[in-house]
Residue frames relative to the residue before (quaternion, step in Angstrom):
aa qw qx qy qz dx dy dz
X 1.0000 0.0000 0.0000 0.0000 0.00 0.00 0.00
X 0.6762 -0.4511 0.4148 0.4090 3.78 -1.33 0.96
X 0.3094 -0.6633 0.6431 0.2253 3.72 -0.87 0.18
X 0.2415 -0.6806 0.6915 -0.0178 4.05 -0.09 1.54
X 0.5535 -0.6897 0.4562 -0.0988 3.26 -0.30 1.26
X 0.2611 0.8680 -0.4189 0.0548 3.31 1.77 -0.64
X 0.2540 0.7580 -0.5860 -0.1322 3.66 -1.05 -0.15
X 0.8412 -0.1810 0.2397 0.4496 3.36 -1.22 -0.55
X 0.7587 0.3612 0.1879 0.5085 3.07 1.04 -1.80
X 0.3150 0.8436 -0.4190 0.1163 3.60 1.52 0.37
X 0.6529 0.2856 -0.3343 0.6168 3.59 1.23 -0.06
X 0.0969 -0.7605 0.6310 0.1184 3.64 -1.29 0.59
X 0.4156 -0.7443 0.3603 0.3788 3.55 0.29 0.90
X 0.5908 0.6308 -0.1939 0.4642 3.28 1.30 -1.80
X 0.7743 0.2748 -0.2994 0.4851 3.61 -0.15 -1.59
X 0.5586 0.4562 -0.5325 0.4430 4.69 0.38 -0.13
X 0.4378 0.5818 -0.5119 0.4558 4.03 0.96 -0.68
X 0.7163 0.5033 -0.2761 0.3967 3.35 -0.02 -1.99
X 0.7797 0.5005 -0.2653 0.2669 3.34 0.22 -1.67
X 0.7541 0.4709 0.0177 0.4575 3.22 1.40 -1.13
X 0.7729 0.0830 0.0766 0.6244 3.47 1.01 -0.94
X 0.1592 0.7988 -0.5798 0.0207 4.01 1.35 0.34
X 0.7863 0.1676 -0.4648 0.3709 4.15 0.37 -0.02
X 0.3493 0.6495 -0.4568 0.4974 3.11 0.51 1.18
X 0.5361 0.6603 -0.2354 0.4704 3.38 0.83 -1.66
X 0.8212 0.4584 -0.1326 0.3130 3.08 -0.48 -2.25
X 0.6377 0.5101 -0.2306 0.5291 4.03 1.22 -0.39
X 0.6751 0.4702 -0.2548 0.5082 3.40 1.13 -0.94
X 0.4971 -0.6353 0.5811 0.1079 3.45 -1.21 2.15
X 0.7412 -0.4618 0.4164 0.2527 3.10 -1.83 0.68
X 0.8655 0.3858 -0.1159 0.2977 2.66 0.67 -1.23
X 0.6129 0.3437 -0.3678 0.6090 3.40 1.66 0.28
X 0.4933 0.4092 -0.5938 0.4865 3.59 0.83 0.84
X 0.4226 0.5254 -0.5195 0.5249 4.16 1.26 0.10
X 0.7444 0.4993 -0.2302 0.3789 3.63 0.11 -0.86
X 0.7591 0.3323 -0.2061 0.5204 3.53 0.77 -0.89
X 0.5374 0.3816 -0.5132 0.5498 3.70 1.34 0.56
X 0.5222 0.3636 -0.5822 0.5060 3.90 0.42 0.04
X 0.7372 0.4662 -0.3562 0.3351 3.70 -0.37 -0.95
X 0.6524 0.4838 -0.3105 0.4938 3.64 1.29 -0.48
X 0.0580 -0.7882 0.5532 0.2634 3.39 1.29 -1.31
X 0.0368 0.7018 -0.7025 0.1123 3.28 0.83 1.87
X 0.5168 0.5818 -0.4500 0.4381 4.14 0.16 -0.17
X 0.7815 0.1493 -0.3166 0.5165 3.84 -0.11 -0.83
X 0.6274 0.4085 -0.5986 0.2850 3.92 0.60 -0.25
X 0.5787 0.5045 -0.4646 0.4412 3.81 0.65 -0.92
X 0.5430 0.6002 -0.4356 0.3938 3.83 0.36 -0.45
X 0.7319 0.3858 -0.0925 0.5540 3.53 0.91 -1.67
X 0.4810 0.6473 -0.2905 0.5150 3.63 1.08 -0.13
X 0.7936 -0.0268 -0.1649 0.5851 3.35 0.17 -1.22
X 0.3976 0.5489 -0.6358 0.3694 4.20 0.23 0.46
X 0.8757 0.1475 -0.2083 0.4099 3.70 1.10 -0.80
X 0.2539 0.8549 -0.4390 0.1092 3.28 0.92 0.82
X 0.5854 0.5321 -0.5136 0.3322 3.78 0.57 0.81
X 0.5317 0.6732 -0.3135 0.4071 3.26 1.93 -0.53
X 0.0426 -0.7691 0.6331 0.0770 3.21 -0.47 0.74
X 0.9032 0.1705 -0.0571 0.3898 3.99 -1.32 0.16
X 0.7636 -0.1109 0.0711 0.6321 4.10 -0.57 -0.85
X 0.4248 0.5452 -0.4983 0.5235 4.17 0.45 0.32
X 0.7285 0.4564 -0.2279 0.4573 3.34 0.05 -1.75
X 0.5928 0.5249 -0.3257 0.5167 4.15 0.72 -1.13
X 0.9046 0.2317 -0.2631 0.2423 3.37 0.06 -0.94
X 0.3483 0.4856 -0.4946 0.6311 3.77 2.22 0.72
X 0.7486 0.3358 -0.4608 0.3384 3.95 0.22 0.40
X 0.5583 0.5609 -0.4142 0.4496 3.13 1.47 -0.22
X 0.5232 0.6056 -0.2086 0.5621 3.67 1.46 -1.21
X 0.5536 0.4882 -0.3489 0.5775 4.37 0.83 -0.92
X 0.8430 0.3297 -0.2197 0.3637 3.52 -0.09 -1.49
X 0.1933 -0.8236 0.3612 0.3921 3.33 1.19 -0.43
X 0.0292 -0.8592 0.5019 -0.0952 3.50 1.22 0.96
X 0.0478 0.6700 -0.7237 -0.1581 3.90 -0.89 0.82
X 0.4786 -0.6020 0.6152 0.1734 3.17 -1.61 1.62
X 0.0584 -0.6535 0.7536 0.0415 3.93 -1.34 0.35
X 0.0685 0.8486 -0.5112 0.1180 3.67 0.15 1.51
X 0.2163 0.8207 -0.5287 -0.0160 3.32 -0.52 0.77
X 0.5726 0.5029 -0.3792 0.5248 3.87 -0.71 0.55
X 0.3676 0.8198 -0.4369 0.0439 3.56 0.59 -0.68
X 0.5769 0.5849 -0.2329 0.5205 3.13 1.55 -1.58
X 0.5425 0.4072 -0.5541 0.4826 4.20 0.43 0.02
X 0.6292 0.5308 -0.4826 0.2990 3.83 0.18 0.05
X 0.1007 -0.8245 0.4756 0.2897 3.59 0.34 0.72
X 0.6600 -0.5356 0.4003 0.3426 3.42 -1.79 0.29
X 0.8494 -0.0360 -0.1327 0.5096 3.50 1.09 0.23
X 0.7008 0.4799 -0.4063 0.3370 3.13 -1.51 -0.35
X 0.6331 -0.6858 0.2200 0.2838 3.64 -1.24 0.38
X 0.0936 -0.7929 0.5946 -0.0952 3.38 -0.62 1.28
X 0.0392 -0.6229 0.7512 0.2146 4.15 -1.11 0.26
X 0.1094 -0.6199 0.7477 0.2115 3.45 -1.59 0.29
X 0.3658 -0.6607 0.6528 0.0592 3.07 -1.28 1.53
X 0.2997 0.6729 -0.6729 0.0684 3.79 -1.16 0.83
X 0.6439 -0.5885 0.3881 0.2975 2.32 -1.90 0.27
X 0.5767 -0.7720 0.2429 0.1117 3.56 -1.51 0.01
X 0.0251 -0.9538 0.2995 0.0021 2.93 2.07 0.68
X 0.8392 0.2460 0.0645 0.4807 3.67 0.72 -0.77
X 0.4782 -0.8155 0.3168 0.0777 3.21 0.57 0.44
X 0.7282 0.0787 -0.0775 0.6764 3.43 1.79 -0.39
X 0.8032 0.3291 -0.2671 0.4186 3.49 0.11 -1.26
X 0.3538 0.5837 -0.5843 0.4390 4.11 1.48 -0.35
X 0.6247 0.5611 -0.3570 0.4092 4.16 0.05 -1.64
X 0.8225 0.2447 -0.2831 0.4283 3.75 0.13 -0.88
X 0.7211 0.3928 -0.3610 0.4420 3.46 0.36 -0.44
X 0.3894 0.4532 -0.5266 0.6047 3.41 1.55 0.67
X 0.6796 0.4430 -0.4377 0.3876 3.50 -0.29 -0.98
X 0.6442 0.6150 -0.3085 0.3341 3.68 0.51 -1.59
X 0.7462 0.5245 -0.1455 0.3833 3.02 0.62 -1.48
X 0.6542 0.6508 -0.0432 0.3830 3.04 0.50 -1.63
X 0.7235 0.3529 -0.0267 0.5927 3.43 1.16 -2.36
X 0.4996 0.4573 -0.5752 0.4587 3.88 0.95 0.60
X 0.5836 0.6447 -0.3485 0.3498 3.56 0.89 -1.04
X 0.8334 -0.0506 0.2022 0.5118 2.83 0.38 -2.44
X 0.5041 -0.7650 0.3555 0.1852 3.53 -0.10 1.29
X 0.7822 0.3842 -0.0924 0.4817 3.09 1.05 -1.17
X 0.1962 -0.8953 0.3241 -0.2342 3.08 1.01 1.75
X 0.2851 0.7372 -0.6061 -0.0885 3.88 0.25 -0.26
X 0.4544 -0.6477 0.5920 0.1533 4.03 -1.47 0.20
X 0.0806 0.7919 -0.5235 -0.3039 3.87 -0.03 -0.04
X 0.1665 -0.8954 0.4117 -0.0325 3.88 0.60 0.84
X 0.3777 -0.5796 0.6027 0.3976 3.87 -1.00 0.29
X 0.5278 -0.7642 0.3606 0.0859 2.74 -1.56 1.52
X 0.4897 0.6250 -0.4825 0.3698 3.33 1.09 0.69
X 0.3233 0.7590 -0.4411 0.3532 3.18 2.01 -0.14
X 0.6532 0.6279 -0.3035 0.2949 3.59 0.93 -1.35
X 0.6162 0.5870 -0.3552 0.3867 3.48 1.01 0.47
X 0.4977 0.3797 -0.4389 0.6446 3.00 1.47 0.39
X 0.2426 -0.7851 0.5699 -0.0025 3.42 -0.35 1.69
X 0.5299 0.4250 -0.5316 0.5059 3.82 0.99 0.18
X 0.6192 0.5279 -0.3913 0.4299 4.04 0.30 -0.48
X 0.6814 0.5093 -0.4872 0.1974 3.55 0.18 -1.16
X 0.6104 0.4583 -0.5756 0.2934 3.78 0.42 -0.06
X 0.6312 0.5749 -0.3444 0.3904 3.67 0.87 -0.06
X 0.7889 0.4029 -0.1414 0.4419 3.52 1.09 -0.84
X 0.2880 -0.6637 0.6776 0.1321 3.62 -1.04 0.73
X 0.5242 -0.6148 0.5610 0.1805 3.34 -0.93 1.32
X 0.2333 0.6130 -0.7539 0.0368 3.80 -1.51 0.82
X 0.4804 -0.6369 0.6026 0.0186 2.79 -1.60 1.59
X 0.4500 -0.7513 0.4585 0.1514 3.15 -0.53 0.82
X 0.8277 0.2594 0.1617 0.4706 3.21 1.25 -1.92
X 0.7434 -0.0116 0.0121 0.6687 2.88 1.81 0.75
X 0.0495 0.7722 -0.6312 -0.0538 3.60 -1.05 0.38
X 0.4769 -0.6071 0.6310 0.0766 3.22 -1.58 0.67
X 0.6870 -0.2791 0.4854 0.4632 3.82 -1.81 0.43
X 0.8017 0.5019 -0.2401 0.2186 2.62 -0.67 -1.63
X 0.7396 0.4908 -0.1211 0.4443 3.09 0.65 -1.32
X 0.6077 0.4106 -0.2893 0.6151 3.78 1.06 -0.72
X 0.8189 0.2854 -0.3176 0.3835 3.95 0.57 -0.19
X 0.4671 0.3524 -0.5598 0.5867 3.60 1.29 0.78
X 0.6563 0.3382 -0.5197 0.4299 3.98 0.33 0.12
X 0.5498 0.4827 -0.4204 0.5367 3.84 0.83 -0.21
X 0.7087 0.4633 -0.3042 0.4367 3.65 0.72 -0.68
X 0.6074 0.5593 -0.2897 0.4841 3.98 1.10 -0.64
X 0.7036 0.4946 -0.2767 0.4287 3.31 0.89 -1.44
X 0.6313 0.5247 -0.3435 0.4563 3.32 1.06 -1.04
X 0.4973 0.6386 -0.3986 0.4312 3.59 0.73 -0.88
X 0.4793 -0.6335 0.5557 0.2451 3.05 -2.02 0.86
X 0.3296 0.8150 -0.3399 0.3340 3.69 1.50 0.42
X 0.2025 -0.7572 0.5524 0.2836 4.05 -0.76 1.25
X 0.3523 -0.7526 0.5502 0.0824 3.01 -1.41 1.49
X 0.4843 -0.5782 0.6531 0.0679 3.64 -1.08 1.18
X 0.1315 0.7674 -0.5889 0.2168 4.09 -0.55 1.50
X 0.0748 -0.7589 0.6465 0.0242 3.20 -0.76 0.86
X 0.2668 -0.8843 0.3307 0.1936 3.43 0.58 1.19
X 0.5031 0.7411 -0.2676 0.3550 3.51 1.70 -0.67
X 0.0365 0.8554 -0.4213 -0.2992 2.64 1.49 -1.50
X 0.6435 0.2922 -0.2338 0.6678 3.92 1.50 0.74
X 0.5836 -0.5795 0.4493 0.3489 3.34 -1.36 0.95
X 0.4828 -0.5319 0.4785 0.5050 3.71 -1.08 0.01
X 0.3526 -0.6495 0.6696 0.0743 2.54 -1.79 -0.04
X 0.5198 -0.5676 0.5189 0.3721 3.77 -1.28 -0.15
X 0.3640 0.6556 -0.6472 0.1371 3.45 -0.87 0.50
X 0.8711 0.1224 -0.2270 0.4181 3.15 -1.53 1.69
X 0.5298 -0.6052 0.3597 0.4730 3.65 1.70 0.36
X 0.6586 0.3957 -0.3954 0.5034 3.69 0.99 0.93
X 0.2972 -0.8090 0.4822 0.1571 3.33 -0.64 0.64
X 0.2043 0.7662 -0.5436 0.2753 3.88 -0.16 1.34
X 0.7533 -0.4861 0.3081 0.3181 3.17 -1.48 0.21
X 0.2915 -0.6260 0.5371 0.4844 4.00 -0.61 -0.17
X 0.8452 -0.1898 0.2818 0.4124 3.31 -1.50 -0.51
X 0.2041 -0.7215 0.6281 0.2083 3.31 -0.82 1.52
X 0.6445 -0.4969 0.4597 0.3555 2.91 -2.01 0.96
X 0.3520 -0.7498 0.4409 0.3457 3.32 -1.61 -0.58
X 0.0109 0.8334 -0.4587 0.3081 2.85 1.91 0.60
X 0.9232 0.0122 -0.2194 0.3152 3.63 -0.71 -0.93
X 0.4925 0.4938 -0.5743 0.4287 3.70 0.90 0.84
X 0.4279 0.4974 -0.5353 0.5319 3.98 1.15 -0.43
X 0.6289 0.5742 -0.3966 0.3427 3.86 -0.03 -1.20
X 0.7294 0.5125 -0.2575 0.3728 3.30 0.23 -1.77
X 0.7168 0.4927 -0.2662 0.4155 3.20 0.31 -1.50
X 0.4830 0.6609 -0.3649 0.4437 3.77 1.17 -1.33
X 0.8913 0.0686 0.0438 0.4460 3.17 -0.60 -2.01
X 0.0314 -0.9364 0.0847 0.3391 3.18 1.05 0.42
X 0.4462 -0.7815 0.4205 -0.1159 2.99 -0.81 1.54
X 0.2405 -0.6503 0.6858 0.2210 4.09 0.03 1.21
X 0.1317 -0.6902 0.6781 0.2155 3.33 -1.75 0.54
X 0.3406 -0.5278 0.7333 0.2601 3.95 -1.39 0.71
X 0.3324 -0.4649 0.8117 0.1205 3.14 -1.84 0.94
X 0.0790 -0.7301 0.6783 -0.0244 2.98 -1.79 1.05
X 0.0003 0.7838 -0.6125 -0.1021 3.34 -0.89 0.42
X 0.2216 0.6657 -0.6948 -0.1582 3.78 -0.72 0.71
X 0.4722 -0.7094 0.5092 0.1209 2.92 -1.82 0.66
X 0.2956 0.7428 -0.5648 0.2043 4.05 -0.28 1.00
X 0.1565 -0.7839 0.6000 0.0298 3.21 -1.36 -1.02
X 0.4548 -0.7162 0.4988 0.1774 3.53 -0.69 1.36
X 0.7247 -0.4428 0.4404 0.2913 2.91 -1.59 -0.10
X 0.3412 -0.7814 0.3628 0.3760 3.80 -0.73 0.64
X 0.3857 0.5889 -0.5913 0.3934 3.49 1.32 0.30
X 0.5260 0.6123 -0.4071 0.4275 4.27 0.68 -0.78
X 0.6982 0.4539 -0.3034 0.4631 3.58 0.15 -1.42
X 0.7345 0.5285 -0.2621 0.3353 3.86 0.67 -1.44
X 0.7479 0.5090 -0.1778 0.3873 2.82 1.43 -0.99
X 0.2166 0.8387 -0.2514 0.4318 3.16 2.07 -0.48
X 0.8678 0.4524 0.0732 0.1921 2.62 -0.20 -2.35
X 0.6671 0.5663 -0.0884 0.4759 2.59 1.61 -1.48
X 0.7241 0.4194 -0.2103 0.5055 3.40 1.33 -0.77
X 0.5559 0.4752 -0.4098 0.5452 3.35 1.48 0.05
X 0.3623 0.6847 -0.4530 0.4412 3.97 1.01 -0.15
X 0.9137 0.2426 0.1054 0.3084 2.87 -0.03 -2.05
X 0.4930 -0.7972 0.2065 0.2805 2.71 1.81 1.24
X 0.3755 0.6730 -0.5079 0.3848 3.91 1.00 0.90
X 0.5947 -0.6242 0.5065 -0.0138 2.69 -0.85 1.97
X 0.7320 0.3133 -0.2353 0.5574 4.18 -0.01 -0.74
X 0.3248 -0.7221 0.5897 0.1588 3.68 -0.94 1.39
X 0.0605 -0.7956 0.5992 0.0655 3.58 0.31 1.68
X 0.4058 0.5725 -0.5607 0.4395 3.74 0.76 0.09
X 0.6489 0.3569 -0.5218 0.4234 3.94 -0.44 -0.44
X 0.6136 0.5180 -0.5241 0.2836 3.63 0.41 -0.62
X 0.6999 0.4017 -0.2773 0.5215 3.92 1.04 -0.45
X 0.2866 0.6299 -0.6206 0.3686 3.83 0.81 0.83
X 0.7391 0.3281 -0.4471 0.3823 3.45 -0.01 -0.76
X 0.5358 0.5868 -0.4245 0.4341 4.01 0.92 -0.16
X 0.6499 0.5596 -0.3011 0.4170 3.41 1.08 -1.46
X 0.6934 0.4352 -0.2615 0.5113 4.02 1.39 -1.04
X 0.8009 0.1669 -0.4011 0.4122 3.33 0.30 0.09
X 0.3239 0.5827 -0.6539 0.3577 3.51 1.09 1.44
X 0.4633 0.6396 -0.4010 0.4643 4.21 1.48 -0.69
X 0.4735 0.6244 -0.5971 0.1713 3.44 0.32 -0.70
X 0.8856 0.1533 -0.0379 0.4367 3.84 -1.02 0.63
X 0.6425 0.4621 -0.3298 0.5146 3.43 1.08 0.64
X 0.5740 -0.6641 0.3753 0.2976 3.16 -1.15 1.26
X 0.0820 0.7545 -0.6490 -0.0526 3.74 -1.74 0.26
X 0.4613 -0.7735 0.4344 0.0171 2.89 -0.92 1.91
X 0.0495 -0.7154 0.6958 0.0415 4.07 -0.21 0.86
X 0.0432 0.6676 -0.7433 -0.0047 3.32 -1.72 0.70
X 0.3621 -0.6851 0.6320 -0.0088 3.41 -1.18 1.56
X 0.0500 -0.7850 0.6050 0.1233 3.69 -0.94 1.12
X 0.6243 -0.3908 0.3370 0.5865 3.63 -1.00 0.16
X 0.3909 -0.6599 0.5333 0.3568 3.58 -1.41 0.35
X 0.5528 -0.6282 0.4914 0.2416 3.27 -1.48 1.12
X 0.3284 -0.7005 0.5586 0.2990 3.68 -0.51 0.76
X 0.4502 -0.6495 0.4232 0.4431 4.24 -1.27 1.23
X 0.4086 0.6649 -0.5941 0.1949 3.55 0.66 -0.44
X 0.6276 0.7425 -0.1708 0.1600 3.18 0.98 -1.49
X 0.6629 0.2392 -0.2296 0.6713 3.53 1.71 -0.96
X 0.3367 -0.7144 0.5841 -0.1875 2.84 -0.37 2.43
X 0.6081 -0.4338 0.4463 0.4927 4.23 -1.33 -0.25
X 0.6787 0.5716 -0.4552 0.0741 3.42 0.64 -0.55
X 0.7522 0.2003 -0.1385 0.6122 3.12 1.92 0.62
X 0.6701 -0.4700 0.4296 0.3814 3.41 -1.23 1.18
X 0.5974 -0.4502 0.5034 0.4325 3.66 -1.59 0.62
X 0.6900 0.5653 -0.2904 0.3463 3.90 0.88 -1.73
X 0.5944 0.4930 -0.2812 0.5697 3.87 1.42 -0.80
X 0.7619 0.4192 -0.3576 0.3406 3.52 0.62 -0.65
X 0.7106 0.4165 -0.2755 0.4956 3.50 1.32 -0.50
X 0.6283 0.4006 -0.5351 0.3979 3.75 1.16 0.60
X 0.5188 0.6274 -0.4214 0.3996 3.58 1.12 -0.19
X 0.6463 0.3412 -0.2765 0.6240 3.46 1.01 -0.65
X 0.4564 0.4227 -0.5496 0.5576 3.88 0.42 0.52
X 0.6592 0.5083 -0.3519 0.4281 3.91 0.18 -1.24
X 0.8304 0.3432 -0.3316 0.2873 3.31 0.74 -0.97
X 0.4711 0.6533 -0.4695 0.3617 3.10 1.77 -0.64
X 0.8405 0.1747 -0.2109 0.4675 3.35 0.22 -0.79
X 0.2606 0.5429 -0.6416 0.4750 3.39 0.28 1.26
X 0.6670 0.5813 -0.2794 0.3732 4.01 0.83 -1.06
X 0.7235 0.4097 -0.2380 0.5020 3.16 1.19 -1.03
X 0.6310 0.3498 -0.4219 0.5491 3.81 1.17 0.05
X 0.6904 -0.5021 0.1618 0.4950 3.60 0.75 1.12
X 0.5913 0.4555 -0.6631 0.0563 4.01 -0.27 -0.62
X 0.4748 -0.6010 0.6406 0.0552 3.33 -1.95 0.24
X 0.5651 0.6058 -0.3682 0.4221 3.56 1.05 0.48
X 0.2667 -0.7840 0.3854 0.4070 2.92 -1.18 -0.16
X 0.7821 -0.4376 0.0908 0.4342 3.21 -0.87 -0.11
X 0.0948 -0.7767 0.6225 0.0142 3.40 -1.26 0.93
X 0.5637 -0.6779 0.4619 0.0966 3.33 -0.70 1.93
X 0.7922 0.3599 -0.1391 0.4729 3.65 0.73 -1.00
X 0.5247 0.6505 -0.3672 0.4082 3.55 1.40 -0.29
X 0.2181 -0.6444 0.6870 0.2552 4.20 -1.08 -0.37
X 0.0645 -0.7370 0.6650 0.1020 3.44 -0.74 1.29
């Protein structure tokens, strides 16, 4: 097994600035790199880091599901078949704990699990066997041919089509515009897709703050920097996944635009969580 390097001190808030943003870094006072480790709670993850450093992948998921004391409410599960290639598409309510109790869930079913995730994710060195790196701000060979290499696999792929947590807009809290990424995918390699619905919600300082930074026309989503605050507000509270039958790729046909085909299946995702029980219907408005 990889040697995970664990230490006391495996995340350094400061030295991922540098690593990641260094002219950026070099401006940023001490003292609000003091501040943005409380708001990160680089202390209790290194803490939970090295307490579980032999765990490596679905082991490691289920001492964070067991840490947070998350109670799963799972229902549909059985639409996940035991093999072959599938992406479940959900939504993104939460920004951290939604991902594990996907993984958890999901990685009792089907082990062979992959994540495509932002790559700063890769610092939680117990996860990386689960997660494909995505650059946000650039991308590399390499990188486009282990995602050309995953899709192609016979592996079930985890998709947060949003590719961002929700957000408030209009006094309702929902995703923005799914990408169209994983219905191009599907159809590509083809790939059946599980609707998902989990059901949660940040904090309303998140949404305000959101908002506020979308006012005032700032460009950097300084709100993600307070996700890890927003997950260990979940601690002990319940979150409700719902699996729909999977949608066969034949299904996203011309009679719509990849961009039409991946908000209708947004409508329906969250059409699940206000209870329907069907399955999908291409010609219906949810």
């Amino acid at each position: 097994m990889e040697d995970l390097q664990i230490t006391e001190r495996t995340i350094d808030l400061e030295n991922v600035f540098r690593e990641k943003s260094p002219g950026i870094a070099r401006f940023i006072p001490g003292f609000v790199f003091s501040y943005l480790r409380r708001v990160t709670h680089e202390a209790d993850i290194n803490d939970f880091l090295y307490r579980n450093k032999q765990l490596v992948g679905l082991p490691f998921v289920a001492n964070l599901i067991k840490e947070f004391g998350a109670n799963l409410q799972v229902e549909g599960v059985e639409n996940i078949p035991k093999t072959g290639r599938n992406i479940i598409a959900s939504n993104h309510p939460l920004g951290g704990l939604d991902g594990v109790a996907l993984m958890h869930v999901v990685g009792q079913r089907r082990p062979d699990i992959v994540f495509p995730v932002n790559d700063i994710l890769l610092y939680l060195p117990n996860l990386k066997p689960l997660f494909i790196p995505v650059n946000k701000h650039g991308s590399n060979t390499e990188n486009l041919q282990i995602i050309h290499q995953t899709f192609e696999s016979e592996k079930l792929m985890l998709y947060f089509p949003a590719g961002l947590v929700s957000r408030r807009q209009n006094g309702k809290i929902e995703d923005l515009e799914w990408k169209t990424t994983f219905i191009s995918k599907a159809k590509k390699y083809k790939r059946d897709v599980i609707p998902t619905f989990v059901d949660g919600r940040n904090s309303g300082f998140f949404y305000s703050l959101a908002n506020l930074r979308k006012r005032l026309n700032i460009g950097a989503n300084i709100e993600m920097l307070y996700l890890p605050d927003e997950m260990f507000k979940q601690k002990n509270k319940t979150i409700r996944i719902i699996f729909g039958e999977p949608i066969p790729w034949e299904t996203f046909d011309k009679r719509y635009n990849f961009g039409q085909w991946a908000q209708k299946l947004k409508s329906y995702v969250y059409a699940m969580g206000n209870g329907l029980r069907e399955p999908f219907n291409p010609e219906k408005e949810y």
